[in-house]
N, C-alpha and C positions, 0 to 999 in steps of 0.2 A: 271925590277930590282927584283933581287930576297929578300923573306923578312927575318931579318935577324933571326939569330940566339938564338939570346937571348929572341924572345918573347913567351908568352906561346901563344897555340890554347883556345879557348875559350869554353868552359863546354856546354853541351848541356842543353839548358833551363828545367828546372825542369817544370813540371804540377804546374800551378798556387793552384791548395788543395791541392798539395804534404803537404806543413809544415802544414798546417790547421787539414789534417789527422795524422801526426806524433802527434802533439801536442794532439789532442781529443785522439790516440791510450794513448798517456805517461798518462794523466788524468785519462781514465780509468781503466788504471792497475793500477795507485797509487792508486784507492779509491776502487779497487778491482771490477769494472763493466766488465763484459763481452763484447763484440763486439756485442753478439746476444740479449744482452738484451736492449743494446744500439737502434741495429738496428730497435728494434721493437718497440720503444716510438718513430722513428724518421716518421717506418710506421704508426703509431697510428697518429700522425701529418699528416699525408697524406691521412688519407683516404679520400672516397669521402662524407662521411656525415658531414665533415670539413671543408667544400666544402666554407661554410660563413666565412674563417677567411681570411683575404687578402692575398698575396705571402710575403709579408714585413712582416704580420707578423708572420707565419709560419717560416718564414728564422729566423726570433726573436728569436723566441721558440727555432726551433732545434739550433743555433747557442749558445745558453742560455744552453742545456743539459748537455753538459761535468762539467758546473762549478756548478749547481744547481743540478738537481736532481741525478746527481751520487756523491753529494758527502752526506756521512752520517749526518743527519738531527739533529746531536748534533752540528756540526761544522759547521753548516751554518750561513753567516752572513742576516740582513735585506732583502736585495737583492733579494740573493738566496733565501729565503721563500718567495720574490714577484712574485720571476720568478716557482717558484714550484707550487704555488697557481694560477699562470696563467695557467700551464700545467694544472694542478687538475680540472680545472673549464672547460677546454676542452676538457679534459676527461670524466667530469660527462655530456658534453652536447653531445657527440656523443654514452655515455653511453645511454641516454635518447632517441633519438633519434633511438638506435637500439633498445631501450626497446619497443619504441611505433610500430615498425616494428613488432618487435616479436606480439604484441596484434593484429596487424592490421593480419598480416599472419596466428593466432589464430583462428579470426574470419572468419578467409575467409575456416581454416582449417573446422570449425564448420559447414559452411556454405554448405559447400560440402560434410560433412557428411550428413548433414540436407537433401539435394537433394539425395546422393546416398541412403538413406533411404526410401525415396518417390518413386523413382525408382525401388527401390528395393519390395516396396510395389505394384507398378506398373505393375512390372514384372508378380508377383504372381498373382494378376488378368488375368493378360494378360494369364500365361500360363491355369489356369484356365477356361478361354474363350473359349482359344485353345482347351483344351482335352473335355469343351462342345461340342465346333464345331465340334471334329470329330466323336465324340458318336453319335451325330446329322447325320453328313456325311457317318457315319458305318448305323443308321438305315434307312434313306431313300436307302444306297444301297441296305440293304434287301428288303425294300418294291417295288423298283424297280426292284430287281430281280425275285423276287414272282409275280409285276406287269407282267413280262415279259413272265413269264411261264405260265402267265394267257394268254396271249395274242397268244402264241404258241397253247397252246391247241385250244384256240376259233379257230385259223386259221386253224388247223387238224379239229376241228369239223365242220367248216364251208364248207370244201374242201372234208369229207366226206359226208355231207350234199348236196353239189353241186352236186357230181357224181352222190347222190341218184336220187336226182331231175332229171337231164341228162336220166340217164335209166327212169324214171318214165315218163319223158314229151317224150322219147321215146314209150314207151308204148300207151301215150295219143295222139300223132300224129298219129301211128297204128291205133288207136280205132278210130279218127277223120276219117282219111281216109274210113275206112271201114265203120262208119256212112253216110260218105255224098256218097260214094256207094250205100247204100242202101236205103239213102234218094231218090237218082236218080233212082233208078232201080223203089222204089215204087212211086215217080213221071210218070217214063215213062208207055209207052204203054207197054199192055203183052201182 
């Protein structure tokens, strides 16, 4: 069976924060709040240094913003300053909490100065040592170069020395020979 005529089709279901956000958008423009300035107490609710407030009651809070703290602080009733004074007091504790970050990261910045300073004192030593060692390394090369031309000569002197001797103990073998000739001759019979 076909259905009839007269019925309407049925609306496609709305996002359940559809009206939730209509209504925070109309709020904010009556009291003259921004979206962006909105959006940014809803981030401040959310950081992680907020991390200690339960999900209930964060959903509190932000659900609590449109009616509290965007509306001008002459027109607020009881309420609304208990719900402002809630935001304020979790503002000043993640206020605190990055305060004591910034000191702690202070120290640490101090700290690393402290060391690169050391370092840096260290450094100068060091290169100082360096350009010791190689004053050191420059003059033992001299003295081992000058060792070495010592050592060239003696070996020329030694090798002229040698040859000397060579023809000399030539000469002395000659003169041996011709002694123990004459030894033998005035030995023998004549």
């Amino acid at each position: 069976m076909a259905p009839s005529r007269n019925t309407k089709r049925a609306a496609a279901a709305a996002p359940a924060d559809e009206p939730a956000l209509k209504k925070i958008n109309v709020t904010l423009k009556k009291n003259g709040v921004t979206q962006a300035s909105y959006k940014q107490m809803v981030d401040a609710l959310s950081h992680p240094l907020a991390d200690y407030l339960p999900e209930e009651c964060r959903k509190m809070l932000v659900a609590s913003l449109p009616q509290s703290l965007c509306v001008a602080s002459d027109l607020r009733q009881d309420v609304q300053n208990l719900a402002v004074t809630m935001l304020g007091e979790v503002m000043e504790k993640i206020t605190a909490k990055l305060e004591e970050a910034v000191v702690a990261e202070n120290a640490k910045v101090v700290d690393a100065e402290t060391a690169k300073t050391e370092l840096d004192e260290k450094l100068t030593a060091a290169e100082a040592a360096l350009q010791d060692a190689k004053r050191a390394v420059s003059e033992r090369e001299s003295e081992l170069k000058a060792a070495s031309e010592s050592v060239v000569t003696a070996k020329a002197d030694l090798s002229w020395r040698e040859d000397a001797q060579k023809t000399g103990d030539e000469a002395l073998v000659v003169a041996r020979a011709s002694k123990e000739e004459l030894e033998t001759a005035a030995a023998g019979d004549f």
